[in-house]
N, CA, C and O atoms as CSV, one atom per row, in Angstrom:
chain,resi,resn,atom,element,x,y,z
A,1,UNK,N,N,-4.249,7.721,-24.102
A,1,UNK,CA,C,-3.309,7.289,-25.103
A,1,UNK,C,C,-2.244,6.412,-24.440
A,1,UNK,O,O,-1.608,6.936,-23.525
A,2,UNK,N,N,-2.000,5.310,-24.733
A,2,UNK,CA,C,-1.230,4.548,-24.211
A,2,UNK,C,C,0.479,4.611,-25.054
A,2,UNK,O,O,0.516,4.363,-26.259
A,3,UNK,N,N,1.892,4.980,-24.245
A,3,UNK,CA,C,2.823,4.876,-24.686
A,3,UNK,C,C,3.277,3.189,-25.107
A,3,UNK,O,O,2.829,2.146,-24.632
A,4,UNK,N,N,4.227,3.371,-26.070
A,4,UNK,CA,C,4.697,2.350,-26.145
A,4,UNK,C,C,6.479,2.402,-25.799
A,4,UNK,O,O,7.246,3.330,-26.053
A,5,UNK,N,N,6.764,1.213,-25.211
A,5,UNK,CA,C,8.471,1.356,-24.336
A,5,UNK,C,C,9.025,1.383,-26.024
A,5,UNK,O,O,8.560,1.039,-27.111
A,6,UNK,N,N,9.885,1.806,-25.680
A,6,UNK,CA,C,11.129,1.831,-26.528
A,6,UNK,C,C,11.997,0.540,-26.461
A,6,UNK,O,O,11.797,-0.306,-25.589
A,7,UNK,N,N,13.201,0.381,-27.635
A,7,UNK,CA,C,13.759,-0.848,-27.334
A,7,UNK,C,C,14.731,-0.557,-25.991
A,7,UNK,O,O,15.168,-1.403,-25.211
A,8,UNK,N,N,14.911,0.715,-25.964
A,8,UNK,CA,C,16.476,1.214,-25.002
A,8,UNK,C,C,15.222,1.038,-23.564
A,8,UNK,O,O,15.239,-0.030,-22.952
A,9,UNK,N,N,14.477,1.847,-23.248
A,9,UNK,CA,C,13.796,1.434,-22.287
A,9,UNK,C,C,13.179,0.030,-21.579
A,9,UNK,O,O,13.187,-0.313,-20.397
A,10,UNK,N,N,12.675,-0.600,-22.701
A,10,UNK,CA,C,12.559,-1.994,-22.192
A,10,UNK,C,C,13.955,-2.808,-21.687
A,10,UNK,O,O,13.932,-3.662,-20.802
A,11,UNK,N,N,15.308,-2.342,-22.490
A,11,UNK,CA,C,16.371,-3.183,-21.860
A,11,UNK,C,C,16.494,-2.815,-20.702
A,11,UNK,O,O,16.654,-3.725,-19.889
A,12,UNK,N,N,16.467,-1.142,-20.074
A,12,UNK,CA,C,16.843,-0.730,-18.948
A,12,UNK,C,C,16.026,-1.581,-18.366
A,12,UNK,O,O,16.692,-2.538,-17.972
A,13,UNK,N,N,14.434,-1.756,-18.013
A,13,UNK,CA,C,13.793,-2.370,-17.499
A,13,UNK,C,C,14.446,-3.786,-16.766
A,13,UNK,O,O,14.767,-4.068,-15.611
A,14,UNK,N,N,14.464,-4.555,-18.145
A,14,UNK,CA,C,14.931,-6.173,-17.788
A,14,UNK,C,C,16.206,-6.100,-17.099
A,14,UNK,O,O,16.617,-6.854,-16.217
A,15,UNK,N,N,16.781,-5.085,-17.621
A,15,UNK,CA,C,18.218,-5.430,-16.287
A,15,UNK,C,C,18.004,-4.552,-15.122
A,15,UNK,O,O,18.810,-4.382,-14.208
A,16,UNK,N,N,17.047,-4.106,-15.222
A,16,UNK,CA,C,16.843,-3.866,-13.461
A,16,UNK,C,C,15.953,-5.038,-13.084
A,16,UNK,O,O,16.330,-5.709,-12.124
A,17,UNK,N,N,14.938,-5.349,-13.638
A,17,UNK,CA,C,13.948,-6.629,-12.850
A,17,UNK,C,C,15.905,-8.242,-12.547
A,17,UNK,O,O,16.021,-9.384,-12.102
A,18,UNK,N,N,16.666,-7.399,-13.029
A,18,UNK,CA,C,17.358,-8.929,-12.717
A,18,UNK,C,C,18.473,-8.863,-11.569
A,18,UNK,O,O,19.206,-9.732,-11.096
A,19,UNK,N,N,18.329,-7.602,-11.325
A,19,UNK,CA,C,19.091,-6.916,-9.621
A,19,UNK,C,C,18.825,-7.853,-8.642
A,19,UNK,O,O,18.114,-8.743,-9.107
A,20,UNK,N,N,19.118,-8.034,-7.404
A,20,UNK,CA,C,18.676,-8.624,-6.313
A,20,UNK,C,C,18.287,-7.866,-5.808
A,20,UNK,O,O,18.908,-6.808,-5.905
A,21,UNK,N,N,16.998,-7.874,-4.920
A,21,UNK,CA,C,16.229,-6.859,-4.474
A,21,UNK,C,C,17.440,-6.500,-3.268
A,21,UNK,O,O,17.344,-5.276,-3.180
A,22,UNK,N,N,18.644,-6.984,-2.193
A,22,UNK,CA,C,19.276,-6.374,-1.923
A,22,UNK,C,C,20.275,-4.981,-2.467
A,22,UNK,O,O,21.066,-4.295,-1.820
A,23,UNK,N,N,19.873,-4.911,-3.882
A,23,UNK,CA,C,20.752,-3.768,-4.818
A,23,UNK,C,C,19.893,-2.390,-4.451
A,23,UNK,O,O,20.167,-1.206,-4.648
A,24,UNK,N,N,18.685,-3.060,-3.806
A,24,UNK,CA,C,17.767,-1.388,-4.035
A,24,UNK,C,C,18.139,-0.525,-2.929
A,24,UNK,O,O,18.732,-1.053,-1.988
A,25,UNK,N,N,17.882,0.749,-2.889
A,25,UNK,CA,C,18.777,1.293,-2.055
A,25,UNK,C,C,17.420,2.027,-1.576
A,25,UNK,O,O,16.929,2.672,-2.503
A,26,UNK,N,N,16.765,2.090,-0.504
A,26,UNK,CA,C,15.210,2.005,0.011
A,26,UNK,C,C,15.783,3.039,1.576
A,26,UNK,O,O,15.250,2.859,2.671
A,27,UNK,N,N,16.883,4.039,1.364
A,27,UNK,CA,C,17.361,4.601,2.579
A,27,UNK,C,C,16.337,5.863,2.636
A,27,UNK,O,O,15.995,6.321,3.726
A,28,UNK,N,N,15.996,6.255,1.747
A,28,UNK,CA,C,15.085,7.392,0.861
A,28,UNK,C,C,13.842,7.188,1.115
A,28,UNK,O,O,13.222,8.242,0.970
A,29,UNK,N,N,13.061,6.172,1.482
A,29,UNK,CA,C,11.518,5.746,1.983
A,29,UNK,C,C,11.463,5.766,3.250
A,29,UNK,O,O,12.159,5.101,4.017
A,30,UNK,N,N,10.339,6.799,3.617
A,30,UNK,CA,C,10.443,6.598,4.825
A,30,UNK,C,C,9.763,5.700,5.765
A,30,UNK,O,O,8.582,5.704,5.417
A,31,UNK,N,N,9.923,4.881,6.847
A,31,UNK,CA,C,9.188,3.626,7.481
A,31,UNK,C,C,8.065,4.008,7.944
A,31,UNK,O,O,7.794,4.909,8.738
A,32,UNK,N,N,7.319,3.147,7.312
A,32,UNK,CA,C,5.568,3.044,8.123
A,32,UNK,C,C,6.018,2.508,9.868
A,32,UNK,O,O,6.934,1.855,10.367
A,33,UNK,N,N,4.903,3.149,10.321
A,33,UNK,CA,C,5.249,2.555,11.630
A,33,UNK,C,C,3.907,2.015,12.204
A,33,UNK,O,O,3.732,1.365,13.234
A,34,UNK,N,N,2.957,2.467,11.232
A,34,UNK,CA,C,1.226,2.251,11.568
A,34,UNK,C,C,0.423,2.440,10.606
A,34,UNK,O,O,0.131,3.398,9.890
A,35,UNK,N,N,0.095,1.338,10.703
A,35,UNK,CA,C,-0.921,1.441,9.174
A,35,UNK,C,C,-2.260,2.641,9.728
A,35,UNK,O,O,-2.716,2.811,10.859
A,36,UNK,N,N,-2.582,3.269,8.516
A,36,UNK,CA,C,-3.651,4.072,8.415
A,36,UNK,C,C,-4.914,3.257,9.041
A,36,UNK,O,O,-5.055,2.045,8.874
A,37,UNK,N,N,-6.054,4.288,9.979
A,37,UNK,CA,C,-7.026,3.453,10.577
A,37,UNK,C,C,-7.883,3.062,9.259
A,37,UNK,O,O,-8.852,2.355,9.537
A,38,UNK,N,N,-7.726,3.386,7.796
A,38,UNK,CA,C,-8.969,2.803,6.793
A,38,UNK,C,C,-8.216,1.746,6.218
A,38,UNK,O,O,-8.836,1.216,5.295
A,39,UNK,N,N,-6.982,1.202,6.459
A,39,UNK,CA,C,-6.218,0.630,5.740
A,39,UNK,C,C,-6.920,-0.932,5.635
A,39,UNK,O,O,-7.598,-1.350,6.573
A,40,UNK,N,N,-6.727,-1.623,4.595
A,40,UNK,CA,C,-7.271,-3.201,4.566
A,40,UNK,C,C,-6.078,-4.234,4.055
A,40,UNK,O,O,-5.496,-4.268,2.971
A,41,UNK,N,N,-5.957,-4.912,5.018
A,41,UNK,CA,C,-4.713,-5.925,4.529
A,41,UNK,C,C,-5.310,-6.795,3.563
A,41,UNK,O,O,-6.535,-6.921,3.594
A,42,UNK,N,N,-4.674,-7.385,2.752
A,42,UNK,CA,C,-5.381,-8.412,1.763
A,42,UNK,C,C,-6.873,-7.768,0.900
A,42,UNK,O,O,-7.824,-8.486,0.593
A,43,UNK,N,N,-6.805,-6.582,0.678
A,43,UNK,CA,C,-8.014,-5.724,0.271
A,43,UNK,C,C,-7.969,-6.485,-1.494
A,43,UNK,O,O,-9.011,-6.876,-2.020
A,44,UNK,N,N,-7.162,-6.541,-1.913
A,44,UNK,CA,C,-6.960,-7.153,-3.546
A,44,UNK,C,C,-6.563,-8.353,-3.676
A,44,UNK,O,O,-5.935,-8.584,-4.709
A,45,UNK,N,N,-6.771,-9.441,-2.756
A,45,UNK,CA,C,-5.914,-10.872,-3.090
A,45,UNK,C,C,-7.105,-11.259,-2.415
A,45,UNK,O,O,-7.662,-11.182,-1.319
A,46,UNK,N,N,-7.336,-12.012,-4.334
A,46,UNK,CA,C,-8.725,-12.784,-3.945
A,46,UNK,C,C,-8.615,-14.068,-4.629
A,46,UNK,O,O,-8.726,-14.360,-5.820
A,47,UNK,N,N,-8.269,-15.053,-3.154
A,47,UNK,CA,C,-7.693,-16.423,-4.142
A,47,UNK,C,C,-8.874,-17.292,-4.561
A,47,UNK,O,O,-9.905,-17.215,-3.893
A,48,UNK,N,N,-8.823,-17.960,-5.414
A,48,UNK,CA,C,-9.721,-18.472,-6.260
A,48,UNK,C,C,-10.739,-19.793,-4.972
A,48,UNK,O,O,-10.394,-20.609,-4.118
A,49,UNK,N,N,-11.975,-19.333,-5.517
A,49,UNK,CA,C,-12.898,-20.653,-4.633
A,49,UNK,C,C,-13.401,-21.538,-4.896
A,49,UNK,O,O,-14.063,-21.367,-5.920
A,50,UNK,N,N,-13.495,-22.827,-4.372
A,50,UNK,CA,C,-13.849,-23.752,-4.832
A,50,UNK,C,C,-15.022,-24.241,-3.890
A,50,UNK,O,O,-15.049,-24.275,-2.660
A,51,UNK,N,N,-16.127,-24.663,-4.950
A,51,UNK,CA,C,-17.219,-24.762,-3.973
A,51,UNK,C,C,-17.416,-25.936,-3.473
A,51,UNK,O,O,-17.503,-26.665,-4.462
A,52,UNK,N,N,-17.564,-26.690,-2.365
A,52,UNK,CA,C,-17.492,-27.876,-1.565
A,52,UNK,C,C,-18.881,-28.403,-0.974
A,52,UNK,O,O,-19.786,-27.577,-1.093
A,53,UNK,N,N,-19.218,-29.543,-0.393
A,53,UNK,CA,C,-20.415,-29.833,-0.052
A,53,UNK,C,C,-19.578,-30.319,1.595
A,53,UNK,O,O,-18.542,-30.974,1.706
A,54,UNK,N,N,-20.338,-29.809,2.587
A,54,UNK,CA,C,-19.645,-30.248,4.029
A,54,UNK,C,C,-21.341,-30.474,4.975
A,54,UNK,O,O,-22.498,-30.078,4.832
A,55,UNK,N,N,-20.689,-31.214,5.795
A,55,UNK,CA,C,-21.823,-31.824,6.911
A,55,UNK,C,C,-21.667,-31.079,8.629
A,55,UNK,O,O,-20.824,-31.503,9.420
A,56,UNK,N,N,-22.427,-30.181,8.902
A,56,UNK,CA,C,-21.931,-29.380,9.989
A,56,UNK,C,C,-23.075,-29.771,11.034
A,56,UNK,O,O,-24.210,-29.989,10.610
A,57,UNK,N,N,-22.751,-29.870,12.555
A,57,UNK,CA,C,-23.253,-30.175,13.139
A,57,UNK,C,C,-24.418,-29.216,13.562
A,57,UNK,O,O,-23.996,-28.098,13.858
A,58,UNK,N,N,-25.707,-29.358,13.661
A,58,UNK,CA,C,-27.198,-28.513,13.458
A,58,UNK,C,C,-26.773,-26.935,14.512
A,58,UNK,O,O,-26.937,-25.747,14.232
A,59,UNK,N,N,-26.203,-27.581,15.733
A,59,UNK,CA,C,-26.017,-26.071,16.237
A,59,UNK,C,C,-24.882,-25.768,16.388
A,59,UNK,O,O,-24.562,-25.365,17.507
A,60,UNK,N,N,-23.970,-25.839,15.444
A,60,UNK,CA,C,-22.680,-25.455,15.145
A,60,UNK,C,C,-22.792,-24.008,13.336
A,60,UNK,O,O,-22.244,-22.927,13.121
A,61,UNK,N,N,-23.961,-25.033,12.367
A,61,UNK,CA,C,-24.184,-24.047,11.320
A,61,UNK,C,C,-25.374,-22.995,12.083
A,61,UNK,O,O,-25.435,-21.883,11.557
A,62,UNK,N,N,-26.267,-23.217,13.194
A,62,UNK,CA,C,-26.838,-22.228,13.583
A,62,UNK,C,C,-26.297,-21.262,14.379
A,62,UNK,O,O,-26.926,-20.227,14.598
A,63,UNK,N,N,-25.503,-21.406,14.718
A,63,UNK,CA,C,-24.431,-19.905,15.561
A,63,UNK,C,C,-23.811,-19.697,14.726
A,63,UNK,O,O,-23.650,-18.481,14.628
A,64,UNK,N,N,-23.303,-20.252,13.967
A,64,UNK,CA,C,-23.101,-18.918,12.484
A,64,UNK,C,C,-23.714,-18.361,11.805
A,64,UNK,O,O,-23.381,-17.193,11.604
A,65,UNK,N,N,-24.824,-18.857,11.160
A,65,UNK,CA,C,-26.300,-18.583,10.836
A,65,UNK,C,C,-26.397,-17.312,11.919
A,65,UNK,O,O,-26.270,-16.218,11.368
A,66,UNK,N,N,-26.515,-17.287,12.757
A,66,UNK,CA,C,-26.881,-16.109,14.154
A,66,UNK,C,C,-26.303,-15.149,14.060
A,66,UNK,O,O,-26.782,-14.146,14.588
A,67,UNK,N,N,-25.010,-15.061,13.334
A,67,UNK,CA,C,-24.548,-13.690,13.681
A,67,UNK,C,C,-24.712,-12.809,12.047
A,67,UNK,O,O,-24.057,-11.816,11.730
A,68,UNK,N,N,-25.534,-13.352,11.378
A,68,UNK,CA,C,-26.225,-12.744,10.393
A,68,UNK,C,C,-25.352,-13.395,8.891
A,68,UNK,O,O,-24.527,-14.308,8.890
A,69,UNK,N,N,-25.852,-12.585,7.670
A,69,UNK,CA,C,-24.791,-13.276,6.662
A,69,UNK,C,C,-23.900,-13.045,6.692
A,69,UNK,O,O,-23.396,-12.110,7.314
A,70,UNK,N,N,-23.027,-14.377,5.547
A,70,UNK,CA,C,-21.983,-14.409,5.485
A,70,UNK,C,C,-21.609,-15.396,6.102
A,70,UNK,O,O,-20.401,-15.546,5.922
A,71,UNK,N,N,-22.006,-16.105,6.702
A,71,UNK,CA,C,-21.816,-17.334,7.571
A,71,UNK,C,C,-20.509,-18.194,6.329
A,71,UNK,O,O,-19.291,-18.368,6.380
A,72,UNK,N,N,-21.013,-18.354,5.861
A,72,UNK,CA,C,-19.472,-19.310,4.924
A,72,UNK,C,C,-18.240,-18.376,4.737
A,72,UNK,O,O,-17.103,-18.826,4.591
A,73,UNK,N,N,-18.535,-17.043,4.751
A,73,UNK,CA,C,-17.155,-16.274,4.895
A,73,UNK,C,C,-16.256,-16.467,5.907
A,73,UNK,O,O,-15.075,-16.814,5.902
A,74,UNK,N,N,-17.121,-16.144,6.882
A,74,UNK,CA,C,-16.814,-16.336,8.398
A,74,UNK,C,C,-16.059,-18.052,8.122
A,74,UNK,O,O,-14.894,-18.204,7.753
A,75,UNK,N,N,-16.950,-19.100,8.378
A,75,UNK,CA,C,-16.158,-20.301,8.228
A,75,UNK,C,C,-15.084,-20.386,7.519
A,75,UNK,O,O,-14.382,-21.338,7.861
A,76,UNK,N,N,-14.629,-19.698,6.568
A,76,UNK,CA,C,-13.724,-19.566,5.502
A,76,UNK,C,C,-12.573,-19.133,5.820
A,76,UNK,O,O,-11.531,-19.598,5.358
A,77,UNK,N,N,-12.688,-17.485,7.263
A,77,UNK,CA,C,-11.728,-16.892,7.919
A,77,UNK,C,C,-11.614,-17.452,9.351
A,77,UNK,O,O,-10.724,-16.934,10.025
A,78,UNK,N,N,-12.430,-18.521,10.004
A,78,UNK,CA,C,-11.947,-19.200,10.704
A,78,UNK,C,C,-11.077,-20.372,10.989
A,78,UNK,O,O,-10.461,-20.762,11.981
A,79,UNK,N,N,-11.319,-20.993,9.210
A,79,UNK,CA,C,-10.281,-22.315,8.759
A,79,UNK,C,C,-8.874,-21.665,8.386
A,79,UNK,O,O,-7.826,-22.311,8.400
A,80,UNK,N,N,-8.983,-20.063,7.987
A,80,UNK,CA,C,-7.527,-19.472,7.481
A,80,UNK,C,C,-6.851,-19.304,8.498
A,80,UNK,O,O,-5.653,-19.589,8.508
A,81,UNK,N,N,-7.767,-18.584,10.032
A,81,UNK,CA,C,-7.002,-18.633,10.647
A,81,UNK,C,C,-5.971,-20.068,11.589
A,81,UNK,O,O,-4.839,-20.166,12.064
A,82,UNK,N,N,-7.253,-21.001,11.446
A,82,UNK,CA,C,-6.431,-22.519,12.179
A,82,UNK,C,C,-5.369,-22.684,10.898
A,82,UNK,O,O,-4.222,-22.943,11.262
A,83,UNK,N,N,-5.548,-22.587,9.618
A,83,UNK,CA,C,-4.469,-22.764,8.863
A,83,UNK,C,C,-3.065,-22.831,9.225
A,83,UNK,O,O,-2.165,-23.647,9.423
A,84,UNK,N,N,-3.445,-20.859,9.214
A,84,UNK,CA,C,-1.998,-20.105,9.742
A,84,UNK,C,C,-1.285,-20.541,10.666
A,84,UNK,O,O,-0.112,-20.901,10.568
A,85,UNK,N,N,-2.185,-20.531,11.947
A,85,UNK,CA,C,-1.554,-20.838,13.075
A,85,UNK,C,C,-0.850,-21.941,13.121
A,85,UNK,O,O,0.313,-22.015,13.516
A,86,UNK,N,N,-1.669,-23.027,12.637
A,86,UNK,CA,C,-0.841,-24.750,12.088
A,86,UNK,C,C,0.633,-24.459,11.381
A,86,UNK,O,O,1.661,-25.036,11.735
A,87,UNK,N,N,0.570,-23.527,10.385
A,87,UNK,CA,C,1.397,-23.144,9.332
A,87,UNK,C,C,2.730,-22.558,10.416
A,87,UNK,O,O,3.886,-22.959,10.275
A,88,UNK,N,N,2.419,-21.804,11.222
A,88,UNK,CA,C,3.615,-21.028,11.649
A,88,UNK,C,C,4.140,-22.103,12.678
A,88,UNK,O,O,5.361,-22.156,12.827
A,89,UNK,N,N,3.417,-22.884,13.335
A,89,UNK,CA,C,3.527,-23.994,14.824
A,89,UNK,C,C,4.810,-25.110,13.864
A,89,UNK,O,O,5.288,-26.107,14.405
């Protein structure tokens, strides 16, 4: 059964979404210091793909090919990572 907000509840809402997240008072949580060994970063952020046509050199797509499927994933998390690194440099 799904509730429905109230009008008094939905206002509380909107004037809290309009706080500065410095207002929250987060003394009460206690700090991670290590993520769990099953933990997955980026486990739900799945940005949208676009499919491309590319020209790869014969034994450049066969050593990816080699380390079994998935080979375009792999290429996919090797361009994110030169991304990043570009991104932070």
């Amino acid at each position: 059964m799904k509730k429905q907000l109230t009008a008094k509840k939905r206002g509380e809402l909107l004037r809290l979404a309009k706080r500065p997240d410095r207002a929250i008072d987060l003394s009460d949580i206690p700090q991670i210091r290590e993520l769990p060994s099953d933990a997955v970063i980026g486990r739900f952020y799945r940005p949208k793909k676009q499919s491309v046509t590319m020209r790869l050199d014969a034994d450049v797509l066969a050593w990816l090919k080699a380390s079994g499927d998935g080979y375009q994933t792999r290429v996919n998390t090797y361009l994110r990572q030169v991304m990043t690194k570009h991104r932070a440099s």
